[in-house]
C-alpha positions as CSV (number, residue, x, y, z in Angstrom):
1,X,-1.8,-4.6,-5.7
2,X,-4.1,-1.9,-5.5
3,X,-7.9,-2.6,-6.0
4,X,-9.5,-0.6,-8.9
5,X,-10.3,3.3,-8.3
6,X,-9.5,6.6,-9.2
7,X,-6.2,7.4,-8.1
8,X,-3.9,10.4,-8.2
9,X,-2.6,10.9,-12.0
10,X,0.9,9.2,-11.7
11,X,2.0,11.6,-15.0
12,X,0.8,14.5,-12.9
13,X,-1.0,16.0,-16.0
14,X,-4.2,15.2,-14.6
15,X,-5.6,15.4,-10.9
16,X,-6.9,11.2,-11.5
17,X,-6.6,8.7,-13.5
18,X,-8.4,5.5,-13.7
19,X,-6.7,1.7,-12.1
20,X,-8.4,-0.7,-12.8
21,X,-6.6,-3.4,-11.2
22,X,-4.3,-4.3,-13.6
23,X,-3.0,-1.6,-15.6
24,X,-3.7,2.2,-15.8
25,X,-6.4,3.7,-18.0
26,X,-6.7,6.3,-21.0
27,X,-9.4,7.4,-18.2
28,X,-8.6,10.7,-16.8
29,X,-10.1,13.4,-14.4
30,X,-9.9,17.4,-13.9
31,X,-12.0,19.0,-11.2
32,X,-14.6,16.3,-12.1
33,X,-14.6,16.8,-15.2
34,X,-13.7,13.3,-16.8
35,X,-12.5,12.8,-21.1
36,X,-9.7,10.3,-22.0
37,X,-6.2,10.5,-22.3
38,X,-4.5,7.6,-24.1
39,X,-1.2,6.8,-22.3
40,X,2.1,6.8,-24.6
41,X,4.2,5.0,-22.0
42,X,3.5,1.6,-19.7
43,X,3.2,3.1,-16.0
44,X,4.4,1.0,-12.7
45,X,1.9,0.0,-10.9
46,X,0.4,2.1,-7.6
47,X,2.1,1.7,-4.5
48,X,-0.3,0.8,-1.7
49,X,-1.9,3.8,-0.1
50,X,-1.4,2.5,3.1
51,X,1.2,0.6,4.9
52,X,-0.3,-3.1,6.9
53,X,-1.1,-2.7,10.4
54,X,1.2,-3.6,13.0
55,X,0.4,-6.7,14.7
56,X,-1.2,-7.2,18.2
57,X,0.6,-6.0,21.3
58,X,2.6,-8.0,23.3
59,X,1.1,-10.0,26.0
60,X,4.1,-9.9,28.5
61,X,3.6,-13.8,28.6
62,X,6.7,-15.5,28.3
63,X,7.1,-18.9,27.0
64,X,8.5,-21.5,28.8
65,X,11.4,-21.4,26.6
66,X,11.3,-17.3,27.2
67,X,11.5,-17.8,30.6
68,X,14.4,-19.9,30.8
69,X,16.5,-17.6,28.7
70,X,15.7,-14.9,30.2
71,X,16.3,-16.7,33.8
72,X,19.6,-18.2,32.3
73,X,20.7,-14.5,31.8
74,X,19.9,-13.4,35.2
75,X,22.1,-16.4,36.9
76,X,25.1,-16.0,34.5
């Protein structure tokens, strides 16, 4: 879940709008200008902003049990 921050204003009324981690805020923000805006509806929670990053490259190691496969398919 998202850590807490000013994110984009998921009602789009507003350019932000506080998380704080939990749950979104009455806390709002216009051009920097920030007042409060009490929410009339429960909002889902922020999707991450990012995605995880891909795991390490491959080594082009094979493992003994790689190997034999891959050996096995050459032979057949």
């Amino acid at each position: 879940m998202a850590e807490a921050s000013w994110l984009a204003d998921p009602t789009g009324v507003h350019e932000l709008r506080y998380w704080n981690g939990s749950s979104w805020t009455e806390h709002v923000s216009d051009q920097g200008t920030t007042r409060q805006d009490p929410l009339t509806t429960e909002l889902p929670p922020p999707v991450a902003a990012f995605p995880p990053p891909p795991g390490p490259p491959p080594t082009g190691i094979l493992t003994e049990e790689e190997f034999a496969a891959q050996k096995a398919k050459l032979l057949d």
